[in-house]
mmCIF file of the C-alpha atoms, coordinates in Angstrom:
data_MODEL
# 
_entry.id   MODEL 
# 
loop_
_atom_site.group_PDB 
_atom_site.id 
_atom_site.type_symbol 
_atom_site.label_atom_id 
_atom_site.label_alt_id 
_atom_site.label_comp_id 
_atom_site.label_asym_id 
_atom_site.label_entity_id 
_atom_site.label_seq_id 
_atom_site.pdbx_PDB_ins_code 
_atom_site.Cartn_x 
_atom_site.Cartn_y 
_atom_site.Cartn_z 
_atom_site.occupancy 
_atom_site.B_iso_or_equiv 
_atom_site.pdbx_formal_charge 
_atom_site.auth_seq_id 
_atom_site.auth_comp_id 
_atom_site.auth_asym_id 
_atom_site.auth_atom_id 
_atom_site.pdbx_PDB_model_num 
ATOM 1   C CA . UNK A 1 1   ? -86.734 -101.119 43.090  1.00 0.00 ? 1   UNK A CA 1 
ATOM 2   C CA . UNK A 1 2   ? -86.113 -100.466 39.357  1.00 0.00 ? 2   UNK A CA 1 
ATOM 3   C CA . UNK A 1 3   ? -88.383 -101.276 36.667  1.00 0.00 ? 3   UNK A CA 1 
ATOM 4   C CA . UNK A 1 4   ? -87.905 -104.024 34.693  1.00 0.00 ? 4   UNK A CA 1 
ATOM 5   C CA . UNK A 1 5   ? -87.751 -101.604 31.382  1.00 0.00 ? 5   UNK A CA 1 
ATOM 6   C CA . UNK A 1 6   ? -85.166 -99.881  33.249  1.00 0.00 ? 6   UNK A CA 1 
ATOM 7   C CA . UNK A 1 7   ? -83.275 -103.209 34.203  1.00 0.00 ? 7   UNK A CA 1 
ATOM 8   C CA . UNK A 1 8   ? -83.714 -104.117 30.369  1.00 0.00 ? 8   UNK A CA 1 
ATOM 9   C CA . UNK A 1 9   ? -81.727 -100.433 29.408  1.00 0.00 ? 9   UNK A CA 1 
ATOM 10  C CA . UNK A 1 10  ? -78.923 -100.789 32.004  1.00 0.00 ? 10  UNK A CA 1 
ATOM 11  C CA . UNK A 1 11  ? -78.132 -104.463 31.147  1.00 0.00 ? 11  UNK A CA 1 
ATOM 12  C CA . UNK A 1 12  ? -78.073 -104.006 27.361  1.00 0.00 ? 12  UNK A CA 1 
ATOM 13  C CA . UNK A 1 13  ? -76.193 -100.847 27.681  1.00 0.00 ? 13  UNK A CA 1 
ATOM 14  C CA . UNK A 1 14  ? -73.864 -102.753 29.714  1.00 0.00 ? 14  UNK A CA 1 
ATOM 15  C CA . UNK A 1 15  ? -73.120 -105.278 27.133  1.00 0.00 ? 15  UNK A CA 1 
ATOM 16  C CA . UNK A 1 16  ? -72.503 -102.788 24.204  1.00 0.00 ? 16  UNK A CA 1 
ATOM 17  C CA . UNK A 1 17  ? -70.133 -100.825 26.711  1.00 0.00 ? 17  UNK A CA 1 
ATOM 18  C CA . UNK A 1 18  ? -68.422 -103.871 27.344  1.00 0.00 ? 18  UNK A CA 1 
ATOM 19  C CA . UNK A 1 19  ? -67.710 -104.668 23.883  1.00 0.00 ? 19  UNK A CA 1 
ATOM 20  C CA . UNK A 1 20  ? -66.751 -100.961 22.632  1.00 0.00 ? 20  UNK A CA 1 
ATOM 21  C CA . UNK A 1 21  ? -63.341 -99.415  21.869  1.00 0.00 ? 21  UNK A CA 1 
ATOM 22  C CA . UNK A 1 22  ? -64.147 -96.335  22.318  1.00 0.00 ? 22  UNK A CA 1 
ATOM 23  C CA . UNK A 1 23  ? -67.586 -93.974  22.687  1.00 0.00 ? 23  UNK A CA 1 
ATOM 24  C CA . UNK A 1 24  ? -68.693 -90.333  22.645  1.00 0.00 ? 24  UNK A CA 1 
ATOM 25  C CA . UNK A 1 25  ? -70.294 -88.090  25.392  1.00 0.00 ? 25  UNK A CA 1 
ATOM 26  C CA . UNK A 1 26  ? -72.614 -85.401  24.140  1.00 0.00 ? 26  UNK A CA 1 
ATOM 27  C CA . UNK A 1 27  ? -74.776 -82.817  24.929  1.00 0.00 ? 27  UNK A CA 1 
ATOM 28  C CA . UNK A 1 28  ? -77.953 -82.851  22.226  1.00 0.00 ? 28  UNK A CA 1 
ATOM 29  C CA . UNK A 1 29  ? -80.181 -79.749  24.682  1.00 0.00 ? 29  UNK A CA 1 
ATOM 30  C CA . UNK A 1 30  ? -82.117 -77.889  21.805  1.00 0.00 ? 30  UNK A CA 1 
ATOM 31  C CA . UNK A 1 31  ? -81.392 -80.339  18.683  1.00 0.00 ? 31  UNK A CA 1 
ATOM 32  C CA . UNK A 1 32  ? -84.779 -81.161  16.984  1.00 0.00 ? 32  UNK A CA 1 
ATOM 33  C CA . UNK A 1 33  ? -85.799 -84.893  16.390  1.00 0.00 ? 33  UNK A CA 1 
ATOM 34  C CA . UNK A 1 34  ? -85.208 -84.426  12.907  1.00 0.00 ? 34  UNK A CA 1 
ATOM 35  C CA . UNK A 1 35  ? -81.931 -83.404  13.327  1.00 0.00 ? 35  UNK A CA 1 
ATOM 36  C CA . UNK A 1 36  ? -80.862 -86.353  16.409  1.00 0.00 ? 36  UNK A CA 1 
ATOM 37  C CA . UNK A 1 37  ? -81.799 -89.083  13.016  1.00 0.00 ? 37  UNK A CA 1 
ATOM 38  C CA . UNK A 1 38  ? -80.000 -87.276  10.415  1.00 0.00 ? 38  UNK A CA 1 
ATOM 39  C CA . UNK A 1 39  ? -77.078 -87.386  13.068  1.00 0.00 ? 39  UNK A CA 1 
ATOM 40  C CA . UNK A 1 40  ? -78.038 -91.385  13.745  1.00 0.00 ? 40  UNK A CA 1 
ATOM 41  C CA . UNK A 1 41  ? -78.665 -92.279  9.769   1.00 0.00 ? 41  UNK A CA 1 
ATOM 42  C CA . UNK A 1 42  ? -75.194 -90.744  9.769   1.00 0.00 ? 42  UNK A CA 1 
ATOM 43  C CA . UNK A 1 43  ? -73.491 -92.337  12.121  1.00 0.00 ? 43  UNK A CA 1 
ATOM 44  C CA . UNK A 1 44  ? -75.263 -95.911  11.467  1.00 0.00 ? 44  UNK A CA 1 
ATOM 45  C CA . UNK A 1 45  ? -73.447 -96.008  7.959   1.00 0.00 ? 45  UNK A CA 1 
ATOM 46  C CA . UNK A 1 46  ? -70.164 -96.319  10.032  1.00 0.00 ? 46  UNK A CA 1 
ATOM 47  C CA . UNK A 1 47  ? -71.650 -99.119  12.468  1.00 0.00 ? 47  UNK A CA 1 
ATOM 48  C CA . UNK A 1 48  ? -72.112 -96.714  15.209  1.00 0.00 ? 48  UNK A CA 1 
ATOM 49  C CA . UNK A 1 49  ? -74.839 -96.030  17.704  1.00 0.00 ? 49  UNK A CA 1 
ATOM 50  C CA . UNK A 1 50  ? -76.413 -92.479  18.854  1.00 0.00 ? 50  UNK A CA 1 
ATOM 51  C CA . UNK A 1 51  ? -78.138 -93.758  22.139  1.00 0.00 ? 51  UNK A CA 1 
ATOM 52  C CA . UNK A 1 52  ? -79.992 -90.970  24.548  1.00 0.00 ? 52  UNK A CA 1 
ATOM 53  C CA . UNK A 1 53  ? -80.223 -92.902  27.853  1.00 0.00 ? 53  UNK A CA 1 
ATOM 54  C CA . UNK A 1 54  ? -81.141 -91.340  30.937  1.00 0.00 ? 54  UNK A CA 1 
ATOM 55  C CA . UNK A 1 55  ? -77.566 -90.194  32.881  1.00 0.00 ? 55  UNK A CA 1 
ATOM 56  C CA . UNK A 1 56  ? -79.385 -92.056  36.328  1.00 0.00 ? 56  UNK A CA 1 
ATOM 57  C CA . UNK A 1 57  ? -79.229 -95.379  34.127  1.00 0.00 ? 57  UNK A CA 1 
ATOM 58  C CA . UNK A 1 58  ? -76.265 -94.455  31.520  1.00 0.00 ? 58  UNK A CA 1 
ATOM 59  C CA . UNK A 1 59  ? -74.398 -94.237  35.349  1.00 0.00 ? 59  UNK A CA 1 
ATOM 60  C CA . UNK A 1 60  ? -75.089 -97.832  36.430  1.00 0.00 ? 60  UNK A CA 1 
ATOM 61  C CA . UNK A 1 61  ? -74.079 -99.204  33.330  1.00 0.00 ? 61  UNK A CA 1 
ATOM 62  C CA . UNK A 1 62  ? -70.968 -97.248  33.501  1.00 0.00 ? 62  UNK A CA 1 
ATOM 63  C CA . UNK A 1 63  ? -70.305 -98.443  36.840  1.00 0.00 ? 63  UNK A CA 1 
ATOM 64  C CA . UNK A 1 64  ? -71.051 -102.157 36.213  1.00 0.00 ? 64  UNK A CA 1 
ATOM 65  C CA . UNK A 1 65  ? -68.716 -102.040 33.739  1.00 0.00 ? 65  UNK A CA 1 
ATOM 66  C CA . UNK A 1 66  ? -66.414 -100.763 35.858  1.00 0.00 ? 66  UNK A CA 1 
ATOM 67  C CA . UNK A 1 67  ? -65.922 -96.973  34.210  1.00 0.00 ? 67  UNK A CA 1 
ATOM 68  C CA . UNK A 1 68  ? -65.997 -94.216  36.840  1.00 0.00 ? 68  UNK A CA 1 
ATOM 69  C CA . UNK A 1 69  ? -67.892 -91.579  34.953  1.00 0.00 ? 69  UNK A CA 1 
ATOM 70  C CA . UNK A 1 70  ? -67.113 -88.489  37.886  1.00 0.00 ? 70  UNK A CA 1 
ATOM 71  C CA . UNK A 1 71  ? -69.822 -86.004  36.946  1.00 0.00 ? 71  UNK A CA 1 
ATOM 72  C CA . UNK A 1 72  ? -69.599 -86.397  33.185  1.00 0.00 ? 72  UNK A CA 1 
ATOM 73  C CA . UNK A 1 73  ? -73.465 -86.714  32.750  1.00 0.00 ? 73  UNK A CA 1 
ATOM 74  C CA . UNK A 1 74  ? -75.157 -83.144  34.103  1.00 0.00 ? 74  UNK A CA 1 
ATOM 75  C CA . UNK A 1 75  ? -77.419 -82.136  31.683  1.00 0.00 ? 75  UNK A CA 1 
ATOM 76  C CA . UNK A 1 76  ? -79.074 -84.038  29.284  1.00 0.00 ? 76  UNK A CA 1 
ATOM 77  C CA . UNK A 1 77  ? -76.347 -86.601  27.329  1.00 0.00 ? 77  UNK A CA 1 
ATOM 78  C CA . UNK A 1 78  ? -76.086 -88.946  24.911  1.00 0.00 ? 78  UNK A CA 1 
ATOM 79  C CA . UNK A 1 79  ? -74.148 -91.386  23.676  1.00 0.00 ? 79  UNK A CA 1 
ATOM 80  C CA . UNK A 1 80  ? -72.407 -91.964  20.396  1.00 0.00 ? 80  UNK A CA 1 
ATOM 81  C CA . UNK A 1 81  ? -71.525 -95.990  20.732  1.00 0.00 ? 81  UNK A CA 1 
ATOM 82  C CA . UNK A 1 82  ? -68.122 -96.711  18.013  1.00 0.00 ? 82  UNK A CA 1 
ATOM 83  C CA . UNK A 1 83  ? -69.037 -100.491 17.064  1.00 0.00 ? 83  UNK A CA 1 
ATOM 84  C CA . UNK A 1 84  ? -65.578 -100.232 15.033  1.00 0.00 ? 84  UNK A CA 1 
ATOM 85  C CA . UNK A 1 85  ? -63.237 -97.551  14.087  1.00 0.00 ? 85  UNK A CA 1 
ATOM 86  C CA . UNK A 1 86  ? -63.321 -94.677  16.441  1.00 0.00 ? 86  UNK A CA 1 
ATOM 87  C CA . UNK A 1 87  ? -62.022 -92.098  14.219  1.00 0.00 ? 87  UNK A CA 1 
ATOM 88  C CA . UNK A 1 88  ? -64.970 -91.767  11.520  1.00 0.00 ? 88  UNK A CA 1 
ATOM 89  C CA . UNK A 1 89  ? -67.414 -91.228  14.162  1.00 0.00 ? 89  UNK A CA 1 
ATOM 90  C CA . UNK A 1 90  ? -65.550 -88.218  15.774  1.00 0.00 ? 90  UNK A CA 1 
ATOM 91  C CA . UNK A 1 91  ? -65.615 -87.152  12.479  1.00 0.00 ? 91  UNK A CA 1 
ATOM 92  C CA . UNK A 1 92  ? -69.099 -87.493  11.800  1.00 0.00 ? 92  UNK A CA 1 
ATOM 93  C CA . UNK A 1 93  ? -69.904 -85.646  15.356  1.00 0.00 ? 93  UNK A CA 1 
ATOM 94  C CA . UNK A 1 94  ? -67.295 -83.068  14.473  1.00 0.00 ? 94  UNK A CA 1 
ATOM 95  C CA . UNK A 1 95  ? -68.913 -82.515  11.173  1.00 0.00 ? 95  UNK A CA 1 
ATOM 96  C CA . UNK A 1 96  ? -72.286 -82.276  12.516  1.00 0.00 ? 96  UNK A CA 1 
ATOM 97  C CA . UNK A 1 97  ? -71.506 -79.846  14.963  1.00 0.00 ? 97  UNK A CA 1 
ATOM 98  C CA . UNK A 1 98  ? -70.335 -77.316  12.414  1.00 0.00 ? 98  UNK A CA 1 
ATOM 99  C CA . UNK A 1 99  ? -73.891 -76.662  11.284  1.00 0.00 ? 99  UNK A CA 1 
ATOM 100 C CA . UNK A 1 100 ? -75.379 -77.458  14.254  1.00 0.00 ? 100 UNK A CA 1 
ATOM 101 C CA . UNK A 1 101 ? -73.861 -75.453  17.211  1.00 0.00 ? 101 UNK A CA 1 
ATOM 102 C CA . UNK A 1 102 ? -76.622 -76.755  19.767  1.00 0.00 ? 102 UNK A CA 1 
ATOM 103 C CA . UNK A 1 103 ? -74.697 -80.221  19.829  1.00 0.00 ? 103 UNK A CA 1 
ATOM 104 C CA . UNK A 1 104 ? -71.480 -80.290  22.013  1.00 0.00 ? 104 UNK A CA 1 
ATOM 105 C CA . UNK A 1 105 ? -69.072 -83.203  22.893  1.00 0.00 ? 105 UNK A CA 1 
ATOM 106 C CA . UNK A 1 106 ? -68.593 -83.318  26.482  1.00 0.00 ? 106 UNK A CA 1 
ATOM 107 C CA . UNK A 1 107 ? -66.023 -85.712  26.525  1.00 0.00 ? 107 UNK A CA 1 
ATOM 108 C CA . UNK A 1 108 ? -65.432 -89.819  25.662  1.00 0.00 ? 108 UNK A CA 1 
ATOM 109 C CA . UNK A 1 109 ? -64.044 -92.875  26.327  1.00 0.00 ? 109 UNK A CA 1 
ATOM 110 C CA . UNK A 1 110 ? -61.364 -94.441  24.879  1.00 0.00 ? 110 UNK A CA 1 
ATOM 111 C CA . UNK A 1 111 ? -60.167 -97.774  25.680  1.00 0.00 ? 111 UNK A CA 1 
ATOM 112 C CA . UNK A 1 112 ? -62.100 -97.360  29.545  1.00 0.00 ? 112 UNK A CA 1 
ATOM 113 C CA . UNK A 1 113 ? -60.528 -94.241  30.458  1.00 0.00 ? 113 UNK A CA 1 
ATOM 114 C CA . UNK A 1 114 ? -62.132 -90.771  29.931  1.00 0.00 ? 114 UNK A CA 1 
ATOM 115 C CA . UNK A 1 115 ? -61.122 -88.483  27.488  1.00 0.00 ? 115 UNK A CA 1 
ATOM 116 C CA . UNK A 1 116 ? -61.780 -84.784  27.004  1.00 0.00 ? 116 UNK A CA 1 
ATOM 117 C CA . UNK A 1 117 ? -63.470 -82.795  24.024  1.00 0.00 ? 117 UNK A CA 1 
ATOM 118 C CA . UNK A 1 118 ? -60.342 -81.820  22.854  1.00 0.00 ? 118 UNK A CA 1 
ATOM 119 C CA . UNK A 1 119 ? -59.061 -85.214  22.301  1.00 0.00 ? 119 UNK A CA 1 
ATOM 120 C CA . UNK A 1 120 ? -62.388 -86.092  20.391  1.00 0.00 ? 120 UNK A CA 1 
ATOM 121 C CA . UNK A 1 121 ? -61.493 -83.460  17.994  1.00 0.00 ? 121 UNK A CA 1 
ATOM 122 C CA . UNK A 1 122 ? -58.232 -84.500  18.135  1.00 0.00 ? 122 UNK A CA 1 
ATOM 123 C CA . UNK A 1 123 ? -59.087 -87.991  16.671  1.00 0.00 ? 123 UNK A CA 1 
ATOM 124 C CA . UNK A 1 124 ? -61.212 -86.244  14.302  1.00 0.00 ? 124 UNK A CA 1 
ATOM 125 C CA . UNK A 1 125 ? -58.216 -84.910  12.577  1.00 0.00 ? 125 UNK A CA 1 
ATOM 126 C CA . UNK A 1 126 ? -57.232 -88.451  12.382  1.00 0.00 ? 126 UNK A CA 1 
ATOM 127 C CA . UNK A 1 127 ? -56.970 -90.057  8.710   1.00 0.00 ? 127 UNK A CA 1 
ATOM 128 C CA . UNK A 1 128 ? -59.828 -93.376  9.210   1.00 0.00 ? 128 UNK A CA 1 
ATOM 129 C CA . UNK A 1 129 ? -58.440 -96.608  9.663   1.00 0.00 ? 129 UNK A CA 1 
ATOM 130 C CA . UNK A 1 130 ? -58.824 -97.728  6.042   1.00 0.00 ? 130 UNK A CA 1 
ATOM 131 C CA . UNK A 1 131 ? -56.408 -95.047  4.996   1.00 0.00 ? 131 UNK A CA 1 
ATOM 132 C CA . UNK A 1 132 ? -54.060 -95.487  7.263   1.00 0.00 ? 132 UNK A CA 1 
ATOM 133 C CA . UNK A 1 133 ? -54.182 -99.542  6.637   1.00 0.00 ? 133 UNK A CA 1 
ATOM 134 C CA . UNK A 1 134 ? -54.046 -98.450  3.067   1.00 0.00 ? 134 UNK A CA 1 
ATOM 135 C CA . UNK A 1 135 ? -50.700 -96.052  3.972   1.00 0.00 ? 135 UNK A CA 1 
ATOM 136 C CA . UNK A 1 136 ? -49.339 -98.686  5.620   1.00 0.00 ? 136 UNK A CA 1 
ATOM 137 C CA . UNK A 1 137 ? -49.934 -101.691 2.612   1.00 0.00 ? 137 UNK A CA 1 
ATOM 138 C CA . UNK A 1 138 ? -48.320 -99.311  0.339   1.00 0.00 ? 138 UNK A CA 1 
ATOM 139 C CA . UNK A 1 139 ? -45.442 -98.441  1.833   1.00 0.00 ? 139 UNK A CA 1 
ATOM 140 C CA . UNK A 1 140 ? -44.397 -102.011 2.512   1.00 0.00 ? 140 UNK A CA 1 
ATOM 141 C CA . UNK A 1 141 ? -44.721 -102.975 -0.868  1.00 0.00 ? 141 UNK A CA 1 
ATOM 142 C CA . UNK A 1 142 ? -43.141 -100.107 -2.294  1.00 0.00 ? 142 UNK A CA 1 
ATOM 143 C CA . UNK A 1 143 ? -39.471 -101.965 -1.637  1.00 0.00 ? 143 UNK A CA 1 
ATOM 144 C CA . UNK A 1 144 ? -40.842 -105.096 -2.926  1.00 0.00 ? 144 UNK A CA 1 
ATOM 145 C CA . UNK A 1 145 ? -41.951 -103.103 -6.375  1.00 0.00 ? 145 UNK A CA 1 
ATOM 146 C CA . UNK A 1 146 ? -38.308 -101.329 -6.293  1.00 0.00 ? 146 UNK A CA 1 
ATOM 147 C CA . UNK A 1 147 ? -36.423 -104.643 -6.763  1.00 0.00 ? 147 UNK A CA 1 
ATOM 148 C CA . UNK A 1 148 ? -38.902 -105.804 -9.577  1.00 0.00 ? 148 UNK A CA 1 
ATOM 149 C CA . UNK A 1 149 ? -38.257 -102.557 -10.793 1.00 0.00 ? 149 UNK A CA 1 
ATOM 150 C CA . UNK A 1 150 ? -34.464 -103.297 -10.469 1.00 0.00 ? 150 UNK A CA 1 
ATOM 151 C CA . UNK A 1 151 ? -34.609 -106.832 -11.516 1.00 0.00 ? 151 UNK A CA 1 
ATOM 152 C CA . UNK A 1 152 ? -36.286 -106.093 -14.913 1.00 0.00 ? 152 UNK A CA 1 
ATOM 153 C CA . UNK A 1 153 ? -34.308 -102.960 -16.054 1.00 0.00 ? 153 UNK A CA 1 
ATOM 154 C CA . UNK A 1 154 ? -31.664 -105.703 -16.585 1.00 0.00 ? 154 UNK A CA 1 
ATOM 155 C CA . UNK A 1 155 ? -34.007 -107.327 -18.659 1.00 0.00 ? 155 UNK A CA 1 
ATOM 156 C CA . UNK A 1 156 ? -35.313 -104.786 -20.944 1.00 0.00 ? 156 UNK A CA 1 
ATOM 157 C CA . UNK A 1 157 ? -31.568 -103.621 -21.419 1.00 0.00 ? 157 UNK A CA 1 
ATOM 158 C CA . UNK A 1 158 ? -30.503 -107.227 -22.745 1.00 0.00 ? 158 UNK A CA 1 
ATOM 159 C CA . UNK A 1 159 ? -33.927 -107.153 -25.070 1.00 0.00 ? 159 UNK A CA 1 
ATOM 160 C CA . UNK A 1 160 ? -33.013 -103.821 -26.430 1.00 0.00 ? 160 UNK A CA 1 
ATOM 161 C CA . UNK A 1 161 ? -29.312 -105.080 -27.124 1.00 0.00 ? 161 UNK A CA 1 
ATOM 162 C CA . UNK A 1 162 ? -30.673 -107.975 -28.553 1.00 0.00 ? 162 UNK A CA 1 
ATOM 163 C CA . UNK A 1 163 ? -33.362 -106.061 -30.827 1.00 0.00 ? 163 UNK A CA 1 
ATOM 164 C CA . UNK A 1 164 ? -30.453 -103.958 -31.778 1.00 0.00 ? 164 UNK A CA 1 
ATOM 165 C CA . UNK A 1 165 ? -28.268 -106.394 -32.944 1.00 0.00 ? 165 UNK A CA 1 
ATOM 166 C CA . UNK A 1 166 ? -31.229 -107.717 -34.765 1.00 0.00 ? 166 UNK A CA 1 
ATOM 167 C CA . UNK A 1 167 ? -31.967 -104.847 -36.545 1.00 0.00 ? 167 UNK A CA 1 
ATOM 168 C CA . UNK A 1 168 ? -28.700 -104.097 -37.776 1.00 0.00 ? 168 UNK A CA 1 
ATOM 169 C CA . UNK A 1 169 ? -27.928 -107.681 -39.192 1.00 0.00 ? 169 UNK A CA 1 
ATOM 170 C CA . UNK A 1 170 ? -30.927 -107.401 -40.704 1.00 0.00 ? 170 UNK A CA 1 
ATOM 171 C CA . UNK A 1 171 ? -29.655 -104.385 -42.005 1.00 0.00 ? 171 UNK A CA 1 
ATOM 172 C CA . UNK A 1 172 ? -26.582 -106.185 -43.505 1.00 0.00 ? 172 UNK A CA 1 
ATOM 173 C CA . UNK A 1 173 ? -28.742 -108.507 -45.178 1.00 0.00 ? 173 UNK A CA 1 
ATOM 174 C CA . UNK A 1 174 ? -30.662 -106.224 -47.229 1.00 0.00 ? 174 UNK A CA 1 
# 
């Protein structure tokens, strides 16, 4: 019979699995405390969640949720919870593991199927949502500025005819 501390883990990590998009499998083995918060106070500024959960009850949840997890968790592992935008926290994990070889991505999820390491990086390549809403805003109003654009050169043409003709009767005044 589980403990009821135990019962408390594998429900709430239940309910954050069921409401993710997306999450990260790593391996922290040999990563000082120090080093597991700078990698949490880094992720936490992009709503995520660096959660080190024993694999026995990180499997459970996994399987009440209804995610067959096949081995993924030999060896100690963690879990890098995406609240939001999946890209930025690849990135941040990606980032991190640059000057800190000890941490390695064993693979993710992604929509509730598994994804490898490679595709992690992959989406780290990604440009983050903002930029790509950003991208997006800009090129649809790019055709919309073109015909303003369009629509007032006929303007300014008829002002500078006019202006002309006003300088030059002017002109014939003086």
């Amino acid at each position: 019979m589980p403990s009821v501390k135990n019962q408390k883990i594998v429900k709430d990590l239940s309910k954050k699995l069921r409401a993710v998009k997306g999450l990260i499998l790593t391996e922290y083995h040999g990563l000082a405390v120090e080093e597991i918060s700078e990698l949490r106070s880094k992720l936490r500024s992009f709503d995520s969640e660096y959660a080190v959960v024993k694999n026995t009850l990180s499997e459970i949840a996994f399987k009440d949720v209804g995610i067959e997890v096949d081995k993924k968790f030999l060896g100690p592992t963690a879990l890098v919870i995406e609240n939001g935008d999946i890209v930025s926290p690849a990135k941040v994990v990606v980032d991190f593991i640059k000057t800190h070889a000890k941490l390695k991505i064993k693979g993710g999820f992604l929509e509730g199927r598994f994804i490898s390491a490679e595709v992690v990086e992959q989406l780290s390549a990604l440009p983050s949502r903002e930029v790509l809403v950003s991208k997006m805003l800009g090129s649809m109003n790019a055709p919309i500025s073109g015909f303003v654009n369009v629509l007032s050169a006929n303007i300014r043409r008829f002002l500078t005819v006019v202006d002309a003709i006003s300088k030059k009767q002017a002109a014939q005044i003086n």
